[in-house]
N, C-alpha and C positions, 0 to 999 in steps of 0.2 A: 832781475834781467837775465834774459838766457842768450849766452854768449854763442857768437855764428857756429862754435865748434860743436857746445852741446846740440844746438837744433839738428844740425849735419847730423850727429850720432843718431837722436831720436828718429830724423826721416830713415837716416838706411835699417834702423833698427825697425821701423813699420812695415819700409817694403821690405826688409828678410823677413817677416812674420807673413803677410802677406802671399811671399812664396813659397815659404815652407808649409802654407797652409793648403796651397791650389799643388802642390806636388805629393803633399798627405792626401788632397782631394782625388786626382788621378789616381794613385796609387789605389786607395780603397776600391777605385772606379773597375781600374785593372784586373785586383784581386780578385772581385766579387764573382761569383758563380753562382750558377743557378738550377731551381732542379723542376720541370716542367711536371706538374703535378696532374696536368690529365691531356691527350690528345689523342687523336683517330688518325688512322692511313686507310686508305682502301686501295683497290686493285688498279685502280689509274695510275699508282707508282709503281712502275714495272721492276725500279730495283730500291727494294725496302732500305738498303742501307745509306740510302738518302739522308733516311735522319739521324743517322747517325755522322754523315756528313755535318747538316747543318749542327748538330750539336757542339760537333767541333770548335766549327766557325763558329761559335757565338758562347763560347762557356758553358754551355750546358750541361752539368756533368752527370743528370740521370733523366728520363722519361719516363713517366708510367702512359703505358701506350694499349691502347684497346682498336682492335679491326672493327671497318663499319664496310658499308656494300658487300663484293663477293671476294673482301681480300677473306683468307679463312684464320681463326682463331690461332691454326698451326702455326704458322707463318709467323706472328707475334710470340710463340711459345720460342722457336727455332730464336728467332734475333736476339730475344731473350739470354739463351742459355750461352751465343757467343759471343754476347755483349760484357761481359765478367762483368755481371751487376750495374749496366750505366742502362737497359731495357728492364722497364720491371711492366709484365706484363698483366693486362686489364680482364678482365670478365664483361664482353659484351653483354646489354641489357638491349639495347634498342633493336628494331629488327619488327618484322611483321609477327612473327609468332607472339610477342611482346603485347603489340598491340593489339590484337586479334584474341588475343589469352588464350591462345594455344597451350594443352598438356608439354610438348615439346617445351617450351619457353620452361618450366619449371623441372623437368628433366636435366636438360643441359644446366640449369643453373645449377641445380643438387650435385652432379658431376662432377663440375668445374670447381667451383666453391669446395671441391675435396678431394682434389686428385694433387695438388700440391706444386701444380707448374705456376699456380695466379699468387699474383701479389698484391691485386686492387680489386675491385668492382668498379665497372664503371658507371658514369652519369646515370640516371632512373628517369627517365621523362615522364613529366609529370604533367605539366602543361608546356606546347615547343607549338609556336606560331606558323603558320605554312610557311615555305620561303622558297619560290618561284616554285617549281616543276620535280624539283628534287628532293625538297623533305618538305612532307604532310603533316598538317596542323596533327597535334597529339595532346587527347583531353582524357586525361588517368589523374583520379585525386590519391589525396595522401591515401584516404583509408582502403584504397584498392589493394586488392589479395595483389596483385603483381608487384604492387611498390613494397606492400609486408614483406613480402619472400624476398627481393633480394635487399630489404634490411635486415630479416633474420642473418641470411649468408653472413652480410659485410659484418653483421654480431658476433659471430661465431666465428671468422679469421679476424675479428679484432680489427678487420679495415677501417675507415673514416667512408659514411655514406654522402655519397653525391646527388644534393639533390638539381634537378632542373624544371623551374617554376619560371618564367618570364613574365613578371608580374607587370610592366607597365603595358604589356602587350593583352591582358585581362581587358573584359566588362566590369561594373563597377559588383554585378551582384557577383560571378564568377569568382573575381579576384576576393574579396569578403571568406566564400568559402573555403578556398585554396589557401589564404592565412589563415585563417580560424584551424584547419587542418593541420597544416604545416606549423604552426605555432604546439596543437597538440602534438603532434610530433617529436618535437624537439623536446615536449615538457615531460612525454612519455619515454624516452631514449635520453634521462639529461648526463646518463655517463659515460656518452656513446656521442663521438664527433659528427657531426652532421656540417656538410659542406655545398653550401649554394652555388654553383656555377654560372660565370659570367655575374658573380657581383645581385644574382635576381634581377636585375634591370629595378635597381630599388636605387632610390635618392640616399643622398648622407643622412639627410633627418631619418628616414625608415628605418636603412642601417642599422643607427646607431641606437633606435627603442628597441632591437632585437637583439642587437651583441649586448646592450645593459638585460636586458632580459633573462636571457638563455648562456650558460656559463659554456654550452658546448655550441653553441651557432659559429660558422665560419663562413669568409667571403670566398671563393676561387676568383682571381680577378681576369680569367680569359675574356678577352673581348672588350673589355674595358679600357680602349686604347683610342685614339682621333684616325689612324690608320684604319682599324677595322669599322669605326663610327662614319667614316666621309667615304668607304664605298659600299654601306648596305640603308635600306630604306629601316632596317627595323631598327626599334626606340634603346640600341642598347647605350651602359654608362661611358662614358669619357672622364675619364678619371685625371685627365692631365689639362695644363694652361702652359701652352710652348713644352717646354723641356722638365718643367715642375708637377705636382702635382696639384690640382685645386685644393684651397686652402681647407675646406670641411672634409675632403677624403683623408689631406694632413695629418690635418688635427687629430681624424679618429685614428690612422696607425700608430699616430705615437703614441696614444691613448692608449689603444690596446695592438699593439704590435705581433701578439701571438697568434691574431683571429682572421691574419688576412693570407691566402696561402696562391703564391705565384702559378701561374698555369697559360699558357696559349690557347689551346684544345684545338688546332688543327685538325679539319677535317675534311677540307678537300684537297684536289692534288696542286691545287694553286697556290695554297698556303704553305707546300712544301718546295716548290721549285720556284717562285716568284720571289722577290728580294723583301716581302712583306716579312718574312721569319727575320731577316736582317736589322731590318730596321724596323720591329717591336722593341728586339732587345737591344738596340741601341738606345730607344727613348726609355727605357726602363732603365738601366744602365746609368743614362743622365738624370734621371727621375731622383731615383735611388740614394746616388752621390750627395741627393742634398739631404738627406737624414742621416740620425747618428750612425757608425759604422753595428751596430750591435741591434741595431733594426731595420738597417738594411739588410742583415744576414737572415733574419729570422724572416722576413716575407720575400727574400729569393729565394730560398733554400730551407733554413732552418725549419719551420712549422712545418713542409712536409715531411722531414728529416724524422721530424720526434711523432708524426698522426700517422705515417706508415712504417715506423719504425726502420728505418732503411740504412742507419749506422750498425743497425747488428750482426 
């Protein structure tokens, strides 16, 4: 028989466990910082240090940042170098010269990729769905000379290559081709990180026959959010349930926790002045909390930390 006095100990001794659990839980919540692993500005922000603002506000302690429209490359270099290291700045790929396979597009990139101001490459469009008036459907397979050339680059500065394939936005024959490519890809490059942006718009099943697959495949989870899911038509992943994440997205970061690498990719000027950048990373932030503190770090921060080397 447990006398009134022990049970009294045992309850206070639950709720202090209890709180010292939900005050470990903030805390971690607190700490945690993060390192936005790809995003665009263009000239609609008339003062760049904007994001450097929101950085602020929201922990973000580095960006790797690429100009899209008529913001100019320079301009990314400049924030760069006054940023003591929290801008690390991107190598535009997209653009018409890009798509058109203009000599230009492989100039600039030979350039750039060697002149020592870049510290990324960015996104490679490979297949990108129309989306209203402002960006034009874009069909470039893996084996196109354009996509080789800026994976040679990201080869030779050692970057992590980006790719962007929006597969559930594929035909059935289309998409077939664009994995079977993308697949050789990865089996050809397998000591060379290769990184899918927005997640491919692939399911948890898909996923996860390709992270067991390919020892260098990686998620970027931009977009993969019920915020940017409930105001676009297109089929991208919702990686969350309330403030959690869905239980098969879970399962595969604990799983493999090194393969999933945080990113926004902002790239319009709404996504930087709209309270949407606030509250991403607040659901990620809550998201987060509910995994161990040593995998939480590693897909806020950590796995871009060590695929673009950014502690050195």
């Amino acid at each position: 028989m447990i006398s009134s006095q022990s049970r009294s100990q045992i309850v206070s001794a639950f709720i202090l466990s209890v709180i010292l659990g939900l005050i470990t839980e903030l805390t971690q919540a607190d700490n945690l910082y993060f390192i936005d692993a790809h995003s665009q500005i263009d000239q609609e922000i008339e003062d760049i240090n904007l994001v450097l603002k929101r950085m602020n506000e929201n922990n973000v302690q580095k960006t790797i940042l690429s100009a899209r429209g008529k913001r100019s490359d320079a301009d990314i270099v400049k924030l760069a170098r006054k940023s003591s290291g929290r801008i690390i700045a991107s190598i535009r790929t997209k653009g018409g010269k890009y798509t058109k396979n203009k000599p230009w597009f492989y100039r600039k990139l030979e350039k750039q990729s060697n002149n020592g101001k870049f510290g990324a490459i960015a996104e490679v469009l490979m297949y990108h769905a129309q989306k209203g008036s402002k960006a034009k459907e874009v069909e470039i397979y893996p084996r196109d000379e354009r996509v080789q050339a800026a994976l040679n680059a990201a080869r030779r500065n050692n970057w992590p290559f980006v790719a962007h394939i929006e597969f559930a936005s594929l035909g059935s024959d289309k998409r077939k081709r664009y994995m079977e490519e993308f697949e050789s890809l990865l089996k050809e490059n397998s000591s060379h990180p290769v990184l899918l942006i927005h997640m491919g718009q692939l399911q948890p099943q898909e996923a996860e026959i390709l992270l067991a697959r390919y020892k260098n495949f990686h998620l970027i989870t931009s977009h993969a959010d019920p915020i940017t899911v409930n105001s676009s038509s297109q089929p991208w992943v919702n990686m969350f349930q309330g403030n959690q994440f869905k239980p098969h997205w879970k399962a595969l970061m604990l799983k493999l926790p090194d393969r999933f690498v945080f990113a926004l990719d902002n790239v319009w000027a709404k996504h930087w002045k709209s309270s949407d950048y606030s509250n991403k990373m607040k659901l990620w932030h809550k998201a987060l909390a509910d995994l161990p503190a040593e995998i939480a770090e590693k897909i806020a921060h950590g796995n871009a930390e060590r695929l673009y080397q950014l502690n050195k």
